[in-house]
PyMOL Python script that loads the backbone (N, CA, C, O; Angstrom):
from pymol import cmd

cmd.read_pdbstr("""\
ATOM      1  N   UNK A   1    -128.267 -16.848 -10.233  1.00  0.00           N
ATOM      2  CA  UNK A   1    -127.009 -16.427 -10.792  1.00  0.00           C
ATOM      3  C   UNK A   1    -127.179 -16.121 -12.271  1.00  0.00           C
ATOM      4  O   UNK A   1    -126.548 -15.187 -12.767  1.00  0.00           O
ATOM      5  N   UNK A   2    -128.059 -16.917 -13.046  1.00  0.00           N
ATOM      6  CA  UNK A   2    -128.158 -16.677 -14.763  1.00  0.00           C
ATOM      7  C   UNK A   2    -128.780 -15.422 -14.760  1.00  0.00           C
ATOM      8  O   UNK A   2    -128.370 -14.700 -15.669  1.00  0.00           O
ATOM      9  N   UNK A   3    -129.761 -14.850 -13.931  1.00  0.00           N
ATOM     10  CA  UNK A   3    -130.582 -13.706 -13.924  1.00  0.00           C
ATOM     11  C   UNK A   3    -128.912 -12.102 -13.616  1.00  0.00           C
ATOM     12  O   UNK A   3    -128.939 -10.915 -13.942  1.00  0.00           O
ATOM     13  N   UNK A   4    -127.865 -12.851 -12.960  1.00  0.00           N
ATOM     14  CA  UNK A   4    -127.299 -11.248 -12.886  1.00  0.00           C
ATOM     15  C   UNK A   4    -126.148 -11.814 -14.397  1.00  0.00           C
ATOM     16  O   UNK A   4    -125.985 -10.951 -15.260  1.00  0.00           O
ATOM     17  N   UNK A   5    -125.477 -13.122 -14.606  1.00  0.00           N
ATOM     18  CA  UNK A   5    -125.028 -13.362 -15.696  1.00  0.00           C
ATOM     19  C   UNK A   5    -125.576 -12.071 -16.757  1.00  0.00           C
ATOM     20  O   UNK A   5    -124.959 -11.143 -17.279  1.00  0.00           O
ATOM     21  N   UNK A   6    -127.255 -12.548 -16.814  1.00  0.00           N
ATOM     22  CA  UNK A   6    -127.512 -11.944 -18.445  1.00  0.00           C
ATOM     23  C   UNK A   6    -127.595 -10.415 -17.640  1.00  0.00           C
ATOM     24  O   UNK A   6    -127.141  -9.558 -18.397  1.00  0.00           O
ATOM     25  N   UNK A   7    -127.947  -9.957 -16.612  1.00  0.00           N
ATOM     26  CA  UNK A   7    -127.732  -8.444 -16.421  1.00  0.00           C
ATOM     27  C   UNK A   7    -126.607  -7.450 -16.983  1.00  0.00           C
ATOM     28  O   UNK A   7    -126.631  -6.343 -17.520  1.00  0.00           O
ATOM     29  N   UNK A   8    -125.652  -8.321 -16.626  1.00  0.00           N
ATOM     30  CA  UNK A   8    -124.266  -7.823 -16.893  1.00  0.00           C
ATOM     31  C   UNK A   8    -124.501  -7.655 -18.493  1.00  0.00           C
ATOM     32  O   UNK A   8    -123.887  -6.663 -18.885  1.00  0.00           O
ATOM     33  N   UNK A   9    -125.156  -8.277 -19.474  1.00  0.00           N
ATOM     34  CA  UNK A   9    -125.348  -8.353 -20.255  1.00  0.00           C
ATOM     35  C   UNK A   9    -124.600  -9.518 -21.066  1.00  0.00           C
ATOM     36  O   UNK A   9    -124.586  -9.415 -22.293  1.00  0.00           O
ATOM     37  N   UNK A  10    -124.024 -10.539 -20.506  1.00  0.00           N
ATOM     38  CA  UNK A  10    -123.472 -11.238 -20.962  1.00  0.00           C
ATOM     39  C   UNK A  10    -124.526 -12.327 -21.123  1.00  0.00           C
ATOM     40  O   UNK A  10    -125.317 -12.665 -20.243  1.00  0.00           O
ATOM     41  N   UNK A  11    -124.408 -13.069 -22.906  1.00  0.00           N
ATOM     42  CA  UNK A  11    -125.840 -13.622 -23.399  1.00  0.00           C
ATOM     43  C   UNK A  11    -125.101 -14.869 -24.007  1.00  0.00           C
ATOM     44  O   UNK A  11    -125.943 -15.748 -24.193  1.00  0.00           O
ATOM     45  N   UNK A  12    -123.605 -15.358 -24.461  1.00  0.00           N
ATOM     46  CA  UNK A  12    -122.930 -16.505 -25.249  1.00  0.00           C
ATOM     47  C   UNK A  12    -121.627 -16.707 -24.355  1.00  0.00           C
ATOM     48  O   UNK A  12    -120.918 -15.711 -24.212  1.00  0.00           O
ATOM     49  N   UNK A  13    -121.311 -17.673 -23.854  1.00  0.00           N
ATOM     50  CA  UNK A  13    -120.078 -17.821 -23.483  1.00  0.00           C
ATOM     51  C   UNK A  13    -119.067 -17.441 -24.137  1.00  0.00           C
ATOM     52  O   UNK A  13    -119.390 -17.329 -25.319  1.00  0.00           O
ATOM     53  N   UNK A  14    -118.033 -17.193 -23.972  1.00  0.00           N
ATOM     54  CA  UNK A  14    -116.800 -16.626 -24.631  1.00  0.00           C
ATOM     55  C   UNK A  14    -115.810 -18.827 -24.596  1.00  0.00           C
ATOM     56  O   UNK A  14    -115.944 -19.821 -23.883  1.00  0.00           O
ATOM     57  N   UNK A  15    -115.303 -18.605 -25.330  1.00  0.00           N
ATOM     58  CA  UNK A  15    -114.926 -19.958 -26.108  1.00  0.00           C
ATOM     59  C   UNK A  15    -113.986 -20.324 -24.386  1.00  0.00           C
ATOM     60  O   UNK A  15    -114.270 -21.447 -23.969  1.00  0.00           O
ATOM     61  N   UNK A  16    -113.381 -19.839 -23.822  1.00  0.00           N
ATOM     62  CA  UNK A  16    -112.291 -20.125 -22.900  1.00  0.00           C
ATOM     63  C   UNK A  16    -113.264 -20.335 -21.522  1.00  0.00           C
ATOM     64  O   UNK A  16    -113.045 -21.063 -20.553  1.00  0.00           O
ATOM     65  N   UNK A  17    -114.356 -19.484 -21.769  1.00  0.00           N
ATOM     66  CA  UNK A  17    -115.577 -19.966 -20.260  1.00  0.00           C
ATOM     67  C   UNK A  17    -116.017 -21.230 -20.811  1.00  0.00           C
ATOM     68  O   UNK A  17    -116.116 -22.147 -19.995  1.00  0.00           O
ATOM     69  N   UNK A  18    -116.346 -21.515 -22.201  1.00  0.00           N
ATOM     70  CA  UNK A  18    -117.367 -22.528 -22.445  1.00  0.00           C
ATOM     71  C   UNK A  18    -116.489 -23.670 -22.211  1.00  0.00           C
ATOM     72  O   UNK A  18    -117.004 -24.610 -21.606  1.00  0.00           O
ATOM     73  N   UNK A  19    -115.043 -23.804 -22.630  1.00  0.00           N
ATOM     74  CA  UNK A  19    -114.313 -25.148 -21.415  1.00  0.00           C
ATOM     75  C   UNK A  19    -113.941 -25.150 -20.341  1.00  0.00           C
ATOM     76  O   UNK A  19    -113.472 -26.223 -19.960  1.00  0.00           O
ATOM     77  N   UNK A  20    -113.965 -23.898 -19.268  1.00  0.00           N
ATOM     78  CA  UNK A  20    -113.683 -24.105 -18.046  1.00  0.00           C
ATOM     79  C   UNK A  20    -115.061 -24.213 -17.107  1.00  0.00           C
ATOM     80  O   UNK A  20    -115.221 -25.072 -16.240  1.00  0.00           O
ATOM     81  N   UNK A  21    -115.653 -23.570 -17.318  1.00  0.00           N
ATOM     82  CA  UNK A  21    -116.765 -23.216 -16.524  1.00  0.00           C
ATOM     83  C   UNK A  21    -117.338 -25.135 -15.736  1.00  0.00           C
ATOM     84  O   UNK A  21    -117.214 -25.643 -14.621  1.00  0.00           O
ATOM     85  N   UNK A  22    -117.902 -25.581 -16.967  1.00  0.00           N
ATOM     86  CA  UNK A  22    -118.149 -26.920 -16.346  1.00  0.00           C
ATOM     87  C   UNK A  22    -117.185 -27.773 -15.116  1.00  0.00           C
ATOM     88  O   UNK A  22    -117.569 -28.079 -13.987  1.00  0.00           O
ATOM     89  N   UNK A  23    -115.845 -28.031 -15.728  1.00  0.00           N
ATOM     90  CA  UNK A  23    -114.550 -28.363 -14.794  1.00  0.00           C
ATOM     91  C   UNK A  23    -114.938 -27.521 -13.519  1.00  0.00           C
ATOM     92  O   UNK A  23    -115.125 -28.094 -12.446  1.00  0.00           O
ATOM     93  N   UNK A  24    -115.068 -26.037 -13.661  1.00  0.00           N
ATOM     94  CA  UNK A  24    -115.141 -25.567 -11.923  1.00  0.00           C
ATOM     95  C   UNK A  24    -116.212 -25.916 -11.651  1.00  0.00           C
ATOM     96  O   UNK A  24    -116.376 -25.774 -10.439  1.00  0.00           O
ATOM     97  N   UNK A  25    -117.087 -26.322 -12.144  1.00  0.00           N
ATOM     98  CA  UNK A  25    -118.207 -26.596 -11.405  1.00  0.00           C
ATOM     99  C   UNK A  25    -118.250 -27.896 -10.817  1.00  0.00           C
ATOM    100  O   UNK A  25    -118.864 -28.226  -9.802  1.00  0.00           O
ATOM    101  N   UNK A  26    -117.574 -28.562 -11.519  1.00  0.00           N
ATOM    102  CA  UNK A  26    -117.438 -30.245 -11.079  1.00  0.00           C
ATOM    103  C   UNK A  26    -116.319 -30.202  -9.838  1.00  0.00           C
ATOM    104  O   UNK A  26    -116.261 -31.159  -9.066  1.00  0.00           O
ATOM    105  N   UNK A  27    -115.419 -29.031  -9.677  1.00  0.00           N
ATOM    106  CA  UNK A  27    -115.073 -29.008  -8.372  1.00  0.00           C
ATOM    107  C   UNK A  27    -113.270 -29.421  -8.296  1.00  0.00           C
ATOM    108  O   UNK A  27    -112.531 -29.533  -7.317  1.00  0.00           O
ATOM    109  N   UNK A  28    -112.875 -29.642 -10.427  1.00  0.00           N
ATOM    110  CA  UNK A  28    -111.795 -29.790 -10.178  1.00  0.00           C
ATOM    111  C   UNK A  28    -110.963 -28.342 -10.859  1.00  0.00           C
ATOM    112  O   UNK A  28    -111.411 -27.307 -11.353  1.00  0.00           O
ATOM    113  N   UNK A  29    -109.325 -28.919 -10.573  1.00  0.00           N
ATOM    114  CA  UNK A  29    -108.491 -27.904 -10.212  1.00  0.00           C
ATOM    115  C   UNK A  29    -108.657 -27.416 -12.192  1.00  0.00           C
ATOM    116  O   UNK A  29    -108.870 -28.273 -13.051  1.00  0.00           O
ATOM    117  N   UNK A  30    -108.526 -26.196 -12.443  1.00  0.00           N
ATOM    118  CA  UNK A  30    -108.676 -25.380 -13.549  1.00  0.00           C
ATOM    119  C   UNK A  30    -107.233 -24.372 -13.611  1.00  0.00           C
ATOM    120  O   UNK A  30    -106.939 -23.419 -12.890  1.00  0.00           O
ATOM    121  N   UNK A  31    -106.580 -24.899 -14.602  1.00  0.00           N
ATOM    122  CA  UNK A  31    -105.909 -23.754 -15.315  1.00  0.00           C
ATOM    123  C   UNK A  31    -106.214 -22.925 -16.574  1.00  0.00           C
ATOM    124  O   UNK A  31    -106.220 -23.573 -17.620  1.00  0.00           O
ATOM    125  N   UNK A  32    -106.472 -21.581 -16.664  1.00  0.00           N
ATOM    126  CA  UNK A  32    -106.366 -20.865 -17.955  1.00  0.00           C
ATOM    127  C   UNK A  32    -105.628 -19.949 -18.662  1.00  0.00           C
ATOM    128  O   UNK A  32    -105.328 -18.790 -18.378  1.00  0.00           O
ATOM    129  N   UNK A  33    -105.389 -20.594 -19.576  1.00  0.00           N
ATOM    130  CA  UNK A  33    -104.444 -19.457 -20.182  1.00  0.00           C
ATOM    131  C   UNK A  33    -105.429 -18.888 -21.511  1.00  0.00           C
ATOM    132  O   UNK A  33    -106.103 -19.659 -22.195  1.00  0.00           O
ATOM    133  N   UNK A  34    -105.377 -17.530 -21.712  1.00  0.00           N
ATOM    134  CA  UNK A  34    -105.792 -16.613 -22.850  1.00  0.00           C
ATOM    135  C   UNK A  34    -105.234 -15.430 -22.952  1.00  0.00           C
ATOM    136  O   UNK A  34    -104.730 -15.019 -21.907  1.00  0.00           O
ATOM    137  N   UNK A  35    -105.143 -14.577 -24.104  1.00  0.00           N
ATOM    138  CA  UNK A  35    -105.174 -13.377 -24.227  1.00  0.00           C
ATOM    139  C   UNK A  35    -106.095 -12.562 -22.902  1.00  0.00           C
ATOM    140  O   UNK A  35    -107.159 -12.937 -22.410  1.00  0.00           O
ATOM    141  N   UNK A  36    -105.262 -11.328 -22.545  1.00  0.00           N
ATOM    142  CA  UNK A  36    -106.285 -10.113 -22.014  1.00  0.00           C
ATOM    143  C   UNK A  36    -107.409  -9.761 -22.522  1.00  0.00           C
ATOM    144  O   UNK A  36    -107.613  -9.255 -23.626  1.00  0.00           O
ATOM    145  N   UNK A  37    -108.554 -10.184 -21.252  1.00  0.00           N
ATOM    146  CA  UNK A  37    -109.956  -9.773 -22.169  1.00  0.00           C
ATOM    147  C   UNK A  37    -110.256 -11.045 -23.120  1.00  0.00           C
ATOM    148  O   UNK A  37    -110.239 -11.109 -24.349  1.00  0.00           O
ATOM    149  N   UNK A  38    -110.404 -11.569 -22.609  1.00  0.00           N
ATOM    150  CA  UNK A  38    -111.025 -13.248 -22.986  1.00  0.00           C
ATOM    151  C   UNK A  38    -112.234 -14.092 -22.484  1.00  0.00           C
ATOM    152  O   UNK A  38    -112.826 -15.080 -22.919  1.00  0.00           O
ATOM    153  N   UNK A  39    -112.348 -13.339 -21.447  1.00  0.00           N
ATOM    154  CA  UNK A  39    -113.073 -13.854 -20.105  1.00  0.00           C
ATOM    155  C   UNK A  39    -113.027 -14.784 -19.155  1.00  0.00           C
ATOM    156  O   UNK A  39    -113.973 -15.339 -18.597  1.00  0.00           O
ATOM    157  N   UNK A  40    -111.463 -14.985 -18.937  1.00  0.00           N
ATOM    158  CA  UNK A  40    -111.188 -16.163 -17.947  1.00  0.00           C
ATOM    159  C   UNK A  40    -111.256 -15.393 -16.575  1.00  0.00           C
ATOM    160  O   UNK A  40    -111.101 -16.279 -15.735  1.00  0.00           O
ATOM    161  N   UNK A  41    -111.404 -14.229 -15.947  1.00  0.00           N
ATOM    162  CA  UNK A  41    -111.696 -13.958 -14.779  1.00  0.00           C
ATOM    163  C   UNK A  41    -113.567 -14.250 -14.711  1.00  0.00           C
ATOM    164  O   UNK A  41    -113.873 -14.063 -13.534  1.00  0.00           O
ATOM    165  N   UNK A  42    -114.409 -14.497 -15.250  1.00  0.00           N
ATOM    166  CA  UNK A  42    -115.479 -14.486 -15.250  1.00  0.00           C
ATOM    167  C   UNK A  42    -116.046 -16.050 -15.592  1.00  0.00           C
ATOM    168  O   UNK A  42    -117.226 -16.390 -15.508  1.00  0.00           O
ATOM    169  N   UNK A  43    -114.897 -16.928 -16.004  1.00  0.00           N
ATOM    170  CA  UNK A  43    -115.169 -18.219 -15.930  1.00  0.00           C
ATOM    171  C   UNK A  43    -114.812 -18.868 -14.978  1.00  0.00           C
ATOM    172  O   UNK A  43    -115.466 -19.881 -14.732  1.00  0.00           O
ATOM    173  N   UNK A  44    -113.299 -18.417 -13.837  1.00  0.00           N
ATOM    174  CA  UNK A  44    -113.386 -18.483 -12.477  1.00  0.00           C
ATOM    175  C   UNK A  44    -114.544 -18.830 -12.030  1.00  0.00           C
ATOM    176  O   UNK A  44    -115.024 -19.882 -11.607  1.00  0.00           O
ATOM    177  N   UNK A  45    -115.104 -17.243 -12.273  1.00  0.00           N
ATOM    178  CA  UNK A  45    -116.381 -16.648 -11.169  1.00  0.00           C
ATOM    179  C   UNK A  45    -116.916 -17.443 -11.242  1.00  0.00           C
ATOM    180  O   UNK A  45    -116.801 -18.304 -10.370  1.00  0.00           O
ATOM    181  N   UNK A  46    -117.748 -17.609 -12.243  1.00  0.00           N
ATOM    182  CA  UNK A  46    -118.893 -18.186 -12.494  1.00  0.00           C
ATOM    183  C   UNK A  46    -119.000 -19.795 -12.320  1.00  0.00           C
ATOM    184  O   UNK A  46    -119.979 -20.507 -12.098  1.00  0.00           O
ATOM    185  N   UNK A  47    -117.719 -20.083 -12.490  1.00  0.00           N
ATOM    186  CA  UNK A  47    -117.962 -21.732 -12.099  1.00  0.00           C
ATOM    187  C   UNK A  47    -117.758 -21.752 -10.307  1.00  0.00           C
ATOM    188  O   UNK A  47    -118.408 -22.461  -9.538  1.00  0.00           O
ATOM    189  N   UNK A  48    -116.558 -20.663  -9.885  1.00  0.00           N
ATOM    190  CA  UNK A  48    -116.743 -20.757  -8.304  1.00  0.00           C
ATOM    191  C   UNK A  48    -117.840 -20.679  -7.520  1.00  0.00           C
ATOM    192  O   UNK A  48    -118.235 -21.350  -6.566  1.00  0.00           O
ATOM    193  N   UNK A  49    -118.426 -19.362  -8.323  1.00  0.00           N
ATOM    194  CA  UNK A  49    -119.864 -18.818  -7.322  1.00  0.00           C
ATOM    195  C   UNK A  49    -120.798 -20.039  -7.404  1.00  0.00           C
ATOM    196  O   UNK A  49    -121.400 -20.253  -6.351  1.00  0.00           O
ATOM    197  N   UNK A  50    -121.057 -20.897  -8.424  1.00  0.00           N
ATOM    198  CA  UNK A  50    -121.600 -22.236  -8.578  1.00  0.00           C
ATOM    199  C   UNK A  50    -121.453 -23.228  -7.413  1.00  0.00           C
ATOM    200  O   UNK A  50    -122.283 -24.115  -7.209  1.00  0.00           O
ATOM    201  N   UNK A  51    -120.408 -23.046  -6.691  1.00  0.00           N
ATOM    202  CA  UNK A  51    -120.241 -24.239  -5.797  1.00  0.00           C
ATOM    203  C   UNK A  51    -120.354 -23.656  -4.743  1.00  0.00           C
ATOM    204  O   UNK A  51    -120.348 -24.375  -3.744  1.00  0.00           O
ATOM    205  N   UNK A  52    -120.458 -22.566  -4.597  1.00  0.00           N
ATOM    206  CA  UNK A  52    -121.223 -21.759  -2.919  1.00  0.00           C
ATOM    207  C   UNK A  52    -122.468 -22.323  -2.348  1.00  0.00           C
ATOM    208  O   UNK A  52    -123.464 -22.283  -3.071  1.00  0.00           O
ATOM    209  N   UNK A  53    -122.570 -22.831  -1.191  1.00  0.00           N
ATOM    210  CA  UNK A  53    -123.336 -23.272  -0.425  1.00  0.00           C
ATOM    211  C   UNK A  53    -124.045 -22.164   0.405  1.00  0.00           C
ATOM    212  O   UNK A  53    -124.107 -22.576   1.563  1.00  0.00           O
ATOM    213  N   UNK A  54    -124.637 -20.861   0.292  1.00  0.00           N
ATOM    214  CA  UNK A  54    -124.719 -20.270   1.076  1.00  0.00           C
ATOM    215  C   UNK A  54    -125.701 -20.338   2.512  1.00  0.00           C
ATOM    216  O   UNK A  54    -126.205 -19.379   3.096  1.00  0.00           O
ATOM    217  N   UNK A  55    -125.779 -21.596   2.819  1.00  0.00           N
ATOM    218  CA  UNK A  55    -126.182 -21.619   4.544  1.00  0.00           C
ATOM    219  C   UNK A  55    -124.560 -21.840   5.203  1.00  0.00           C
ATOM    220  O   UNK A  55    -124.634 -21.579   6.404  1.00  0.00           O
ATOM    221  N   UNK A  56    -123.468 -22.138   4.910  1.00  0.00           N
ATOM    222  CA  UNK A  56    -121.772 -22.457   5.164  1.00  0.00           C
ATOM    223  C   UNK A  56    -121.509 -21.381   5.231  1.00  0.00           C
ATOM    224  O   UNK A  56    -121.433 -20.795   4.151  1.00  0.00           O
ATOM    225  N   UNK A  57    -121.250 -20.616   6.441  1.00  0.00           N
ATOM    226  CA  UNK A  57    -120.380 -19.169   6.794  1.00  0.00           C
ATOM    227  C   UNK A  57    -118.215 -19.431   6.972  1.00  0.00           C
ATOM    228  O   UNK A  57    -117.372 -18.993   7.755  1.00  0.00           O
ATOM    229  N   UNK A  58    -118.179 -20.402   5.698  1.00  0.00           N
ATOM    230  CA  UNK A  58    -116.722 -20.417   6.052  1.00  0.00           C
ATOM    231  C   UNK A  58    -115.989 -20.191   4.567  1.00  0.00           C
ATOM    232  O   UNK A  58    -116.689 -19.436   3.892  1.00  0.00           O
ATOM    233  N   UNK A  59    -115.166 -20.487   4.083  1.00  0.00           N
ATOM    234  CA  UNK A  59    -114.462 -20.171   3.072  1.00  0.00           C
ATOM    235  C   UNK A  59    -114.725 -21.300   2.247  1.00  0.00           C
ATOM    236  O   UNK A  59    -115.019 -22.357   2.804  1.00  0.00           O
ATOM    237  N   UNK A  60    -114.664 -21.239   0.976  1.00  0.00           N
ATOM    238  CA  UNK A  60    -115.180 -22.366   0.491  1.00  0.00           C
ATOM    239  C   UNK A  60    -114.625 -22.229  -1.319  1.00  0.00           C
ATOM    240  O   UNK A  60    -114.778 -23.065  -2.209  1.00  0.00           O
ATOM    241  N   UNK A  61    -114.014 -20.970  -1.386  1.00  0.00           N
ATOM    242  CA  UNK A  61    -113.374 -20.828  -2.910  1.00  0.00           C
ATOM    243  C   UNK A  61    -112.015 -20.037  -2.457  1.00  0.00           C
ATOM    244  O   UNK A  61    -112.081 -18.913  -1.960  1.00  0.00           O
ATOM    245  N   UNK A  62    -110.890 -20.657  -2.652  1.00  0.00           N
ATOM    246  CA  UNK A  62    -109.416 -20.043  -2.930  1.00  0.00           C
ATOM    247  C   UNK A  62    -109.713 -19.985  -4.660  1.00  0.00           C
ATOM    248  O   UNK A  62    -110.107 -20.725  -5.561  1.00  0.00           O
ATOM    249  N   UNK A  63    -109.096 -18.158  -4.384  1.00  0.00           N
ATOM    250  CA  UNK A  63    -108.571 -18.038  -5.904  1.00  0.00           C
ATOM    251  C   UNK A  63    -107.138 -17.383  -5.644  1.00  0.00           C
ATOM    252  O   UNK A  63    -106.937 -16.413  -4.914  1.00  0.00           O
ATOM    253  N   UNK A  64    -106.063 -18.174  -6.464  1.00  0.00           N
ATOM    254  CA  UNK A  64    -104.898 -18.261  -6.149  1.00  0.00           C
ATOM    255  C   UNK A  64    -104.264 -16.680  -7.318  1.00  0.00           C
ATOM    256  O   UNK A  64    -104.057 -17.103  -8.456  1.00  0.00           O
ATOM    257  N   UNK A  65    -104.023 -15.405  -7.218  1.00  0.00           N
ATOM    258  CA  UNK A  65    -103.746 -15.015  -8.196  1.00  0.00           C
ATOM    259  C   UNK A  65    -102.296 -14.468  -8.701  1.00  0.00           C
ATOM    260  O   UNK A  65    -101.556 -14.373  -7.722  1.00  0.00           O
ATOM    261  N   UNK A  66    -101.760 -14.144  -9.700  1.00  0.00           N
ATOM    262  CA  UNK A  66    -100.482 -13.940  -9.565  1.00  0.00           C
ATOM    263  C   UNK A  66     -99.559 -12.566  -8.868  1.00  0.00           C
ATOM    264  O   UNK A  66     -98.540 -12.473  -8.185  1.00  0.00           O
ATOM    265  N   UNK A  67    -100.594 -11.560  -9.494  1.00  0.00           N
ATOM    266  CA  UNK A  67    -100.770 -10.260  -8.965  1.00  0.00           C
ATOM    267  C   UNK A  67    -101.538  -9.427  -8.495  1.00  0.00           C
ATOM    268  O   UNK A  67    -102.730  -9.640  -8.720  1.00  0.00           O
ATOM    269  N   UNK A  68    -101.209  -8.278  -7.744  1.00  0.00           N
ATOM    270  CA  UNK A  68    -101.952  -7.592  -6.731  1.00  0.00           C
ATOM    271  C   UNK A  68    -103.295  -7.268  -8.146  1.00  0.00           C
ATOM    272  O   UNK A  68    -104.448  -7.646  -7.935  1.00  0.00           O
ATOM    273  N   UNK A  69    -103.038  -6.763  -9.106  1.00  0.00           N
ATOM    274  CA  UNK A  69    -103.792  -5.858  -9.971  1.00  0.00           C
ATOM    275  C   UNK A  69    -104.844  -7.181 -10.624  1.00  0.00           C
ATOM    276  O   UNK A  69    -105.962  -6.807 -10.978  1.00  0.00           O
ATOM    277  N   UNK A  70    -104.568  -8.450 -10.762  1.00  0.00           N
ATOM    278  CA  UNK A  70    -105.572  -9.517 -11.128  1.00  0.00           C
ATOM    279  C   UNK A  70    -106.183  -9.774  -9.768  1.00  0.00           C
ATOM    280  O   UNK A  70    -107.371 -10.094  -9.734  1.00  0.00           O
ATOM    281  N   UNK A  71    -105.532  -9.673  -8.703  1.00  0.00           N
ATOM    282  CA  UNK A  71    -106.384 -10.374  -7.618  1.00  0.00           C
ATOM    283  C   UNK A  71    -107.631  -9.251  -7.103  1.00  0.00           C
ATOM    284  O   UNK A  71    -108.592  -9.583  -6.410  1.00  0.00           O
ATOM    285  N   UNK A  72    -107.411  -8.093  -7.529  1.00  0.00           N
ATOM    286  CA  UNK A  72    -108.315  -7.267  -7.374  1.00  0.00           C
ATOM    287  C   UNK A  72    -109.042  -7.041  -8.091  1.00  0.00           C
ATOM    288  O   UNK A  72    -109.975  -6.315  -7.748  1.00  0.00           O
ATOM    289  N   UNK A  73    -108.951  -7.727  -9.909  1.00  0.00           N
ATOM    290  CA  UNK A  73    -110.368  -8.055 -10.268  1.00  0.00           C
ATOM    291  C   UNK A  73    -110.776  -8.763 -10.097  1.00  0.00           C
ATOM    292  O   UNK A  73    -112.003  -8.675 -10.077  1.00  0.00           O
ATOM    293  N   UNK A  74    -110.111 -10.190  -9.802  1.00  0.00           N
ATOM    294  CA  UNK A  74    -111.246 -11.479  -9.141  1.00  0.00           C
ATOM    295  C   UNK A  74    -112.055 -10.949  -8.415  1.00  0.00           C
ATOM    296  O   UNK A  74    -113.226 -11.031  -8.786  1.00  0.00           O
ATOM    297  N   UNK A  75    -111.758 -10.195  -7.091  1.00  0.00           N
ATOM    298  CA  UNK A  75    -112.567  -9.851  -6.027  1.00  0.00           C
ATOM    299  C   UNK A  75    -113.653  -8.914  -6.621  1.00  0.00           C
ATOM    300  O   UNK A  75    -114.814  -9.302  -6.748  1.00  0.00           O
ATOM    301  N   UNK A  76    -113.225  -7.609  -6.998  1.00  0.00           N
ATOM    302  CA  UNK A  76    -114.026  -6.999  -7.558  1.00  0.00           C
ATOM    303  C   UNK A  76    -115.307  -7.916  -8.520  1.00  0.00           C
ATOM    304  O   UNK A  76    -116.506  -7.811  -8.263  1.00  0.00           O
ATOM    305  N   UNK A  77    -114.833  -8.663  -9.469  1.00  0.00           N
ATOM    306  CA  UNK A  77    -115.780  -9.772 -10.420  1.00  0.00           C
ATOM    307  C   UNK A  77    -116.550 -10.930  -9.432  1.00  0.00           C
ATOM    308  O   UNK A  77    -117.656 -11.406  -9.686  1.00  0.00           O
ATOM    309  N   UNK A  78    -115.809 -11.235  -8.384  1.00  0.00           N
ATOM    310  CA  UNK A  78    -116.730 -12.293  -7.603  1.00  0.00           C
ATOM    311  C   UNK A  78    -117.918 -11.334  -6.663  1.00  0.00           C
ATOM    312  O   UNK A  78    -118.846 -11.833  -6.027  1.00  0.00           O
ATOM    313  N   UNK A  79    -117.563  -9.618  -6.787  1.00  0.00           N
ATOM    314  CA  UNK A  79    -119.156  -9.116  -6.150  1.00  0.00           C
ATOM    315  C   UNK A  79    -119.773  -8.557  -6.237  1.00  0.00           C
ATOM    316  O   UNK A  79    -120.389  -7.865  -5.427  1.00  0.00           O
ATOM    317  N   UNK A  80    -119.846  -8.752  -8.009  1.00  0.00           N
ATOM    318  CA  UNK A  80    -120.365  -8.485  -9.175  1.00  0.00           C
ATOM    319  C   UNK A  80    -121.609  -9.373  -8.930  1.00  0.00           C
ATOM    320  O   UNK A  80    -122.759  -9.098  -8.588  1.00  0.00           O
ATOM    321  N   UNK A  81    -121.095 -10.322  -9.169  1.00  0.00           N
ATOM    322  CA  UNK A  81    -122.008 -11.737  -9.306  1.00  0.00           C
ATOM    323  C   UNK A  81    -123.027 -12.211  -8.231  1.00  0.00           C
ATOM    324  O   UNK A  81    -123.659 -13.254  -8.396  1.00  0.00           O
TER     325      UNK A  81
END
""", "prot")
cmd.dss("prot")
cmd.show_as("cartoon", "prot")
cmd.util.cbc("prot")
cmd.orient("prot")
C-alpha cells in the first residue's frame, strides 16, 4: 500500500490524515471534519484499506457518506489505492 501511497505522489501526511489514519487503523469509529481538499477522503482510505484482510471475500469496510457526489469519491479513492 506505501508503494501506490507514494505513487500517487503523496510523500507527508496532510495534518487531518496524520490524526485519523492511526484511529482507523486501530479499528475505531472516526469522525472528520475539515475544509474541502484537506485530505480526509484519503485518510478514510488509507486507514480502511489497512484493515482489509484480503483472503475474506465479504464486506469488511462501511463508508457511511452524506452525498451521492462524496460517496463517489470514496469509491472512486478506495480504487485508487
Amino acid at each position: 500500500m506505501l508503494k501506490g501511497i507514494h505513487a500517487l505522489g503523496l510523500e507527508k501526511p496532510a495534518g487531518i490524515q496524520q490524526k485519523a489514519i492511526i484511529p482507523c487503523v486501530k479499528g475505531r469509529d472516526v469522525i472528520l471534519q475539515a475544509q474541502s481538499g484537506m485530505g480526509k477522503t484519503a485518510a478514510f482510505s488509507i486507514g480502511s484499506l489497512q484493515q482489509i484482510d484480503v483472503n475474506i471475500m465479504d464486506v469488511q469496510v462501511l463508508v457511511v457518506a452524506p452525498t451521492r457526489e462524496l460517496a463517489e469519491q470514496v469509491s472512486l479513492t478506495n480504487t485508487m489505492y
